[in-house]
C-alpha positions in Angstrom: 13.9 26.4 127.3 17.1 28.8 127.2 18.8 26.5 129.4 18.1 22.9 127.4 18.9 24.8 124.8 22.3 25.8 126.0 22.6 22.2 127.1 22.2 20.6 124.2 24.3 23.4 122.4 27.3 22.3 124.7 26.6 18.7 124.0 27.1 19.0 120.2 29.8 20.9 120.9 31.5 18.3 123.0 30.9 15.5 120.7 31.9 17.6 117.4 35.2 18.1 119.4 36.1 14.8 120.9 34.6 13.3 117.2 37.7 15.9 115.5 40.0 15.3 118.1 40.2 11.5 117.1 40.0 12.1 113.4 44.0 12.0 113.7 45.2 9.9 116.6 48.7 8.8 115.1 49.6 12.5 113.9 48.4 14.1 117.2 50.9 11.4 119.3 53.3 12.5 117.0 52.8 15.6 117.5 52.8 15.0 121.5 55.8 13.1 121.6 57.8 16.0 119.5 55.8 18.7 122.0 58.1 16.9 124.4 61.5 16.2 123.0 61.4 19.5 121.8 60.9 21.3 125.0 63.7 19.2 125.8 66.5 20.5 123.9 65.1 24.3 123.7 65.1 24.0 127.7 69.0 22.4 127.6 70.1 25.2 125.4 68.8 27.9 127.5 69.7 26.4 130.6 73.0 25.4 130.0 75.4 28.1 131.3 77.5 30.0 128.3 81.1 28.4 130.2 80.0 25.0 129.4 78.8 25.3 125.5 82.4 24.3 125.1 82.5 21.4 127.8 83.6 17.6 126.1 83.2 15.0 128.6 85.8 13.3 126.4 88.0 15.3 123.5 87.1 12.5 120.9 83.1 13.7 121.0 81.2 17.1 120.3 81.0 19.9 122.8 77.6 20.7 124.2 77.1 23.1 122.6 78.6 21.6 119.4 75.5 18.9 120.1 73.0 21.5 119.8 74.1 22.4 116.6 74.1 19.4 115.0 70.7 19.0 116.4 69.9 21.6 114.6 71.0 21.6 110.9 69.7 18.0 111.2 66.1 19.3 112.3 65.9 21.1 108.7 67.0 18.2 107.3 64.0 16.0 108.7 61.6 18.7 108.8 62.3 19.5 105.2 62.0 16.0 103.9 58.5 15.7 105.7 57.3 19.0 104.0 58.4 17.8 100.6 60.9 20.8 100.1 64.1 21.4 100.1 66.7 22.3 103.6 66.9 25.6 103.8 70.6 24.1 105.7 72.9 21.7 105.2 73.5 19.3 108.4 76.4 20.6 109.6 75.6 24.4 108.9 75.2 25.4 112.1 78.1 23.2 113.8 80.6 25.1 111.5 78.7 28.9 112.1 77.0 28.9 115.5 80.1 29.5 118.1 78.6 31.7 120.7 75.6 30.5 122.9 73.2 33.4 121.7 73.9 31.9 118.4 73.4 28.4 119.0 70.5 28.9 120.8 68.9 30.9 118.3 69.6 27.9 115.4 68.0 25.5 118.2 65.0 28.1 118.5 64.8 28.9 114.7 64.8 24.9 113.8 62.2 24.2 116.3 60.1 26.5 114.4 60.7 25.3 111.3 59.9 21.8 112.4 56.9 22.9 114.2 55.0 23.9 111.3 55.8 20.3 109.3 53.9 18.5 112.6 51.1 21.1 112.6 50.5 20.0 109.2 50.6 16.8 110.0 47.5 14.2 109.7 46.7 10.6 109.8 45.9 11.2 106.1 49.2 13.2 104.8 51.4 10.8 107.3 51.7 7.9 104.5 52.6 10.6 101.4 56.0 10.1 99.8 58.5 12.8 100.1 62.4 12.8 99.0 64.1 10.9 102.2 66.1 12.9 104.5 69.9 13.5 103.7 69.3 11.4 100.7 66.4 13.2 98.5 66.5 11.0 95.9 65.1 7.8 98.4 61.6 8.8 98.6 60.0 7.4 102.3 57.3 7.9 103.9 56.6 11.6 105.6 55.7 9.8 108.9 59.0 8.2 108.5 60.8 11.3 108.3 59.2 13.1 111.2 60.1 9.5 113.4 63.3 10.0 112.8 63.0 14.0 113.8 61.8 12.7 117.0 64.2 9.7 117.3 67.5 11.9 116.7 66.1 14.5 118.8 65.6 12.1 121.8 69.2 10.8 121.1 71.0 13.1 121.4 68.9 15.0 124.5 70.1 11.9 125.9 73.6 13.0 125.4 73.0 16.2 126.7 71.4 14.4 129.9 75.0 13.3 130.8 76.5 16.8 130.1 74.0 17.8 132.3 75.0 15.5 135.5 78.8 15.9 134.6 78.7 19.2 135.2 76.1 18.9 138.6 73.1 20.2 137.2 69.4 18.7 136.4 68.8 18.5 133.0 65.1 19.5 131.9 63.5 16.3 131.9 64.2 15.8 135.5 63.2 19.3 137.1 60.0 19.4 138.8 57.2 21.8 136.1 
């Protein structure tokens, strides 16, 4: 009796869970796709050595680490747009402030975080809300909209950091074996 019991205990259990799980399938591939973009970039600024935070491939583009920050300040700007408040940062904050690599990796950890809670609060439900647009508050969009283009500019400019990477003969996160 125990063990039917326990049985059908575990099947309820598995079909409460799978029966939540796809309550939100768009925000939780969101959320997967960001789970990913952002290991990305916090892996690139910690793995990148402190000598080449300064490295251009070219003088007319931003330095590595100059990237990073930038990748930063516009994190809060997305991330604030899709929790319907306003940046604690402007865009460029951290590209004018963060000089060292301890610094810039810490804006890069800090803005992770602060996205990270606007796709924890993410669902299929709260996706299609209006909020002020990103870098232009007064266009409203769409929050899902917002936290696309998180993703998007994140993946971008990983890509960037992809070629710093290989210039300068090392793997870049995405490529080394987990």
């Amino acid at each position: 009796m125990q063990i039917r019991h326990l049985v059908l205990s575990l099947t309820v259990l598995t079909l409460t869970a799978s029966s939540a799980a796809a309550q939100n399938p768009i925000s939780d591939s969101l959320r997967s796709s960001w789970n990913g973009v952002k290991r990305n970039i916090k892996e690139s600024a910690e793995l990148m050595p402190e000598a080449n935070y300064n490295f251009k491939p070219t003088p007319d583009v931003r330095s590595f680490g100059e990237i990073l920050a930038h990748v930063a300040g516009a994190s809060y700007e997305f991330c604030a747009s899709a929790k319907n408040e306003k940046s604690p940062f402007a865009e460029d904050a951290f590209e004018k402030t963060a000089k060292t690599k301890a610094a810039i990796v810490k804006a890069t950890n800090d803005a992770i975080a602060y996205c990270d809670a606007a796709f924890t609060a993410l669902t299929d439900a709260s996706a299609s809300a209006m909020v002020p647009g990103a870098f232009d508050p007064a266009n409203q969009t769409r929050r899902v909209s917002s936290l696309v283009g998180q993703i998007g500019h994140d993946n971008e400019h990983y890509g960037n950091l992809v070629t710093y990477f290989r210039l300068k003969n090392l793997v870049p996160p995405s490529s080394r074996q987990r």
